[in-house]
C-alpha positions as CSV (number, residue, x, y, z in Angstrom):
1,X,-66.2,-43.5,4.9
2,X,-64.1,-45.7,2.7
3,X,-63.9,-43.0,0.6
4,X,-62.4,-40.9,3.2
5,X,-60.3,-44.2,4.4
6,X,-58.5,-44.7,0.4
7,X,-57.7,-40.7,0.4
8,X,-55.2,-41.0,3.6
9,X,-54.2,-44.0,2.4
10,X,-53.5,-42.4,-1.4
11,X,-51.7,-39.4,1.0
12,X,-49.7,-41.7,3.1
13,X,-48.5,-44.2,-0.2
14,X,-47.1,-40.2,-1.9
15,X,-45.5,-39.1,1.5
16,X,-43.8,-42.5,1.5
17,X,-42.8,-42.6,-2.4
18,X,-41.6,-39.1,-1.8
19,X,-39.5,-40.1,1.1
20,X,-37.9,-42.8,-0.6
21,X,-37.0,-40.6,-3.7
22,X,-35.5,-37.9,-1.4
23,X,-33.7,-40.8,0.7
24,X,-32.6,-42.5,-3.1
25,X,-31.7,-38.7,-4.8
26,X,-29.3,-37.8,-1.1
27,X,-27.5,-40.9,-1.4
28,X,-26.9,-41.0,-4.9
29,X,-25.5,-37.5,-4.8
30,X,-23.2,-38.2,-1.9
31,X,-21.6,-41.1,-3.5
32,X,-21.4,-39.4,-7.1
33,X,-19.9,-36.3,-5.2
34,X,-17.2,-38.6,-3.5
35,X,-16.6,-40.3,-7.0
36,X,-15.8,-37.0,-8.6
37,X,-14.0,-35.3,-6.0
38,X,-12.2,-37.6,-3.0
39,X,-8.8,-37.9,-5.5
40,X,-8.3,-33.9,-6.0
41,X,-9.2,-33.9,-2.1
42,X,-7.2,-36.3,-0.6
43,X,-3.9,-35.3,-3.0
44,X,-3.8,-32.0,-1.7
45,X,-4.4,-32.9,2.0
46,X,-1.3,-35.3,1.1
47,X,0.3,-33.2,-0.7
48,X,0.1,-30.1,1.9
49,X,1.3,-32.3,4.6
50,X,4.5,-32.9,2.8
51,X,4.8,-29.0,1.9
52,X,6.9,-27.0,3.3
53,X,8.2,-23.1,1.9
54,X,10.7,-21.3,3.7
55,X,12.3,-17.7,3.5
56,X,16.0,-18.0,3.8
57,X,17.0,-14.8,3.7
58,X,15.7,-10.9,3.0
59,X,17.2,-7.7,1.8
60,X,15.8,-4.4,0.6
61,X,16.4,-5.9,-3.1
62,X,16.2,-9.7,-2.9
63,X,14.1,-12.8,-1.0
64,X,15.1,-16.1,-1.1
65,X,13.0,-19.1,-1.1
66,X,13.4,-22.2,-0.1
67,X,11.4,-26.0,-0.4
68,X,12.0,-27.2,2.6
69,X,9.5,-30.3,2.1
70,X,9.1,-33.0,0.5
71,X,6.7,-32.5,-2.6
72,X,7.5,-30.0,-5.6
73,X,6.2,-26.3,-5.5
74,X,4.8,-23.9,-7.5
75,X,2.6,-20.6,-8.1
76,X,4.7,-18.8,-5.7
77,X,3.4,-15.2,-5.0
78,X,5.3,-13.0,-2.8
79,X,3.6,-10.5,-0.4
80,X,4.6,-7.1,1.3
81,X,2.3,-6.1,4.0
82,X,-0.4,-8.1,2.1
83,X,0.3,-6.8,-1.0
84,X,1.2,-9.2,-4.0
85,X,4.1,-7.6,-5.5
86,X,3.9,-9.7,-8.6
87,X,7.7,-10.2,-9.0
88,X,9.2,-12.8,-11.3
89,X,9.1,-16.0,-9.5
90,X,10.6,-19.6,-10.3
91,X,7.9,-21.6,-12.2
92,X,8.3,-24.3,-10.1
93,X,11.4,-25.5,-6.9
94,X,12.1,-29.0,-6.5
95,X,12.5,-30.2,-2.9
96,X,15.6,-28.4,-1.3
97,X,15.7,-26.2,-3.7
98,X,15.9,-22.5,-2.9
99,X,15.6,-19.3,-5.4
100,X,16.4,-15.6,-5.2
101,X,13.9,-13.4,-6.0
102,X,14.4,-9.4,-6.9
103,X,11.6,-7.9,-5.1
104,X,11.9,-4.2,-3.1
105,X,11.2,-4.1,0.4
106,X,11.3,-1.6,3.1
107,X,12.2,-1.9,6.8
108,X,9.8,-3.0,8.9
109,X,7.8,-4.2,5.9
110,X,6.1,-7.9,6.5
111,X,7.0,-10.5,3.7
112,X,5.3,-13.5,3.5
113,X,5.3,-16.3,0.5
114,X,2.4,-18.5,-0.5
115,X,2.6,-21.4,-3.6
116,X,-0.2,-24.2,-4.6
117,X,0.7,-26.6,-1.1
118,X,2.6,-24.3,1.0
119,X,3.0,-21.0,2.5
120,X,5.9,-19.6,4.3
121,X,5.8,-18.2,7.8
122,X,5.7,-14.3,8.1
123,X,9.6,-12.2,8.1
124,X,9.8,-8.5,9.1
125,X,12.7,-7.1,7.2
126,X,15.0,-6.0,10.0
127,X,17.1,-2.8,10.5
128,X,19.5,-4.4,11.9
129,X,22.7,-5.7,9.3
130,X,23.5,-9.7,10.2
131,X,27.1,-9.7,8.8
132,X,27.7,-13.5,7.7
133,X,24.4,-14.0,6.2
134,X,26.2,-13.4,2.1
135,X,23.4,-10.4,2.4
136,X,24.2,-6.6,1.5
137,X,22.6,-5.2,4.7
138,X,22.6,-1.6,6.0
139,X,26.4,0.3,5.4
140,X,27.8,-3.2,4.9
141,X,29.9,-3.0,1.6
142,X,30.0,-7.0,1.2
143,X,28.4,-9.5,3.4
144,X,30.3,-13.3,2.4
145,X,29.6,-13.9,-1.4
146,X,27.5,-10.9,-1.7
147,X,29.9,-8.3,-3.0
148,X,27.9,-6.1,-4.5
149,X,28.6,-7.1,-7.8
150,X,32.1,-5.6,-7.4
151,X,35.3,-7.2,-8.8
152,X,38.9,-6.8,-7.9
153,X,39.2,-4.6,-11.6
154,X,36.2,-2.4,-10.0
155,X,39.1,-1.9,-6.4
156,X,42.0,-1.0,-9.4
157,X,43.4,-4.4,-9.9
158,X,43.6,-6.3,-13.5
159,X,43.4,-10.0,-12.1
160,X,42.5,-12.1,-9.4
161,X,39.3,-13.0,-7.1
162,X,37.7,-10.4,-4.6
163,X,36.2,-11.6,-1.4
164,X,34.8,-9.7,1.7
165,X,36.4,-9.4,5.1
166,X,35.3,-11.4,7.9
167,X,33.6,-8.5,9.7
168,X,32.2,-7.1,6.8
169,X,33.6,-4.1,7.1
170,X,35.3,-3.9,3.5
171,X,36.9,-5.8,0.6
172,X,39.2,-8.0,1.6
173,X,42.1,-7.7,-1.7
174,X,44.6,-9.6,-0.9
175,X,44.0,-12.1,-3.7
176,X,43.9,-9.2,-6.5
177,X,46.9,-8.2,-8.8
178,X,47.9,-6.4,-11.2
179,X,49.6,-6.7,-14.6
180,X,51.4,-3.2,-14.2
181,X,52.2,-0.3,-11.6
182,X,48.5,1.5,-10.5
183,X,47.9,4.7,-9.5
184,X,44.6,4.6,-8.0
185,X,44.7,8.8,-8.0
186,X,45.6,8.9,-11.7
187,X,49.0,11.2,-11.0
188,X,50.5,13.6,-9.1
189,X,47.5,14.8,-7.7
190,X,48.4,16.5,-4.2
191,X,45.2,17.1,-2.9
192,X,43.6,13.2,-2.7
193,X,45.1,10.6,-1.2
194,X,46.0,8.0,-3.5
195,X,48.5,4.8,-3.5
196,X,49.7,2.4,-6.3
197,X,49.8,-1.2,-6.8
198,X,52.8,-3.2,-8.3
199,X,52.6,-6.7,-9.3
200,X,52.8,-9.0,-6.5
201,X,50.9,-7.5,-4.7
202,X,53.3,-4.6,-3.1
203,X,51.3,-1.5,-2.4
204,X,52.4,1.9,-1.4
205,X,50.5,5.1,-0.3
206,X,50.6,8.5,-0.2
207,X,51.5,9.9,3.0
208,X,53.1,13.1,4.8
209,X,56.5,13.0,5.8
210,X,58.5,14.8,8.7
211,X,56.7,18.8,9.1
212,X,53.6,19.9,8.2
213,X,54.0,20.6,4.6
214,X,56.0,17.5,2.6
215,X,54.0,14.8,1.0
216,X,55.4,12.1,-0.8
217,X,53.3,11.3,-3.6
218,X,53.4,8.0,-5.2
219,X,53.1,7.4,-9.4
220,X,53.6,5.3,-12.0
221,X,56.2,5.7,-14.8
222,X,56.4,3.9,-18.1
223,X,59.3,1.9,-16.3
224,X,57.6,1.1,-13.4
225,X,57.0,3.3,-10.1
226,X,58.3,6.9,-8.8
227,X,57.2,9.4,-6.2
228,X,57.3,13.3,-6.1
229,X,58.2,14.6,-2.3
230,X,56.0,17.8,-3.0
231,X,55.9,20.9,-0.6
232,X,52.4,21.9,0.3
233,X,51.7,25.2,-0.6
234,X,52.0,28.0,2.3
235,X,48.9,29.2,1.8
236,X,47.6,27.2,4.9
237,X,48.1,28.4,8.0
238,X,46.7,28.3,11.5
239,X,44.0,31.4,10.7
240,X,42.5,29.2,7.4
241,X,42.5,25.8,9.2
242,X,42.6,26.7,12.7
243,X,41.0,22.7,13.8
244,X,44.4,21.4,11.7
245,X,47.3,23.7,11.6
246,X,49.3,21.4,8.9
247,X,49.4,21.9,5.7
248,X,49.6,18.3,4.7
249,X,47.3,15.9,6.7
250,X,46.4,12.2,6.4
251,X,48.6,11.9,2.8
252,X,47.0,15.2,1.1
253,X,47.8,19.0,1.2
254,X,44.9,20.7,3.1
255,X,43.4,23.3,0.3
């Protein structure tokens, strides 16, 4: 019997032990884990809070970026439908900060950005051309300061600043020059509409005069300016060009 009696008690004194070493091991382990990790932790819940990525603006060759918080960023990845498109990226943005970022996107295509605290929210690329946004959109030559890398020497002119018209709808020149007479046709060339460009500013264009058939075609000299009032040729009539009986329209002779 007392044998039986010091065996439960020998079972009872182990379950406890045991117990106690599980109880001991568990806490141990909790606080060593909160020792090791709670400062990596607790940074990036501060640190995410803080975050903030934007996407300023989208094209079908450029995103920008933009830290819109109040930490640094970095490891930015950008994303078309899901896909990382592994483009080269700023290695880090300071707050307000922002970054353009060559990358090819497609209408319709989702673009999302993601970085070590922050990801931006999700952007469609649009069809639609929003003319004031310093964006190349759609059949927009120039949008603000985005003129398509174009300079007043690429419109003809030798000096000056370009800039883009306040619809969008072209260049607007009017602070280009030149250093000499233009002739944005090269010559007397009858059958493309042409004009030149003095200094100052002063511009004149090819045009037809009174009849169907003379056009007065502008061109520069080694002295300066002179125009050719040139008769079409009669070998347009009504049975060759029967939507446009004249022989000069719109500053050219009709072929």
């Amino acid at each position: 019997m007392q044998k039986g009696i010091s065996q439960i008690v020998i079972i009872i004194l182990i379950l406890l032990i045991a117990v106690s070493l599980t109880s001991a091991l568990y806490m141990w382990a909790g606080q060593t884990v909160f020792q090791i990790y709670p400062e990596d932790t607790q940074e990036r819940i501060y640190m995410r809070e803080r975050a903030c990525l934007g996407v300023d603006r989208i094209s079908n060759t450029q995103i920008t970026i933009n830290n819109c918080g109040l930490v640094p960023l970095k490891d930015f990845k950008i994303y078309v439908n899901g896909v990382n498109q592994n483009p080269s990226v700023p290695e880090s943005l300071e707050p307000g900060e922002s970054s353009d970022i060559a990358v090819n996107i497609n209408l319709g295509q989702r673009v999302y950005v993601t970085s070590d605290y922050a990801e931006s929210p999700s952007v469609i690329y649009s069809a639609l051309p929003t003319c004031g946004n310093n964006i190349i959109e759609g059949d927009e030559p120039c949008d603000g300061t985005d003129l398509g890398g174009k300079t007043c020497a690429d419109l003809g002119y030798h000096i000056g600043t370009l800039a883009c018209l306040a619809g969008c709808s072209g260049f607007d020149t009017s602070n280009c020059d030149v250093t000499e007479c233009v002739d944005t046709d090269g010559g007397l060339i009858y059958d493309v509409k042409g004009k030149i460009i003095l200094p100052g500013g002063t511009e004149k264009t090819d045009h037809c005069k009174s009849g169907d058939r003379e056009l007065r075609e502008y061109n520069c000299t080694d002295g300066g300016e002179d125009f050719d009032d040139y008769i079409c040729p009669t070998t347009c009539d009504d049975k060759d060009h029967p939507t446009d009986p004249r022989c000069c329209s719109d500053g050219v002779c009709i072929p």
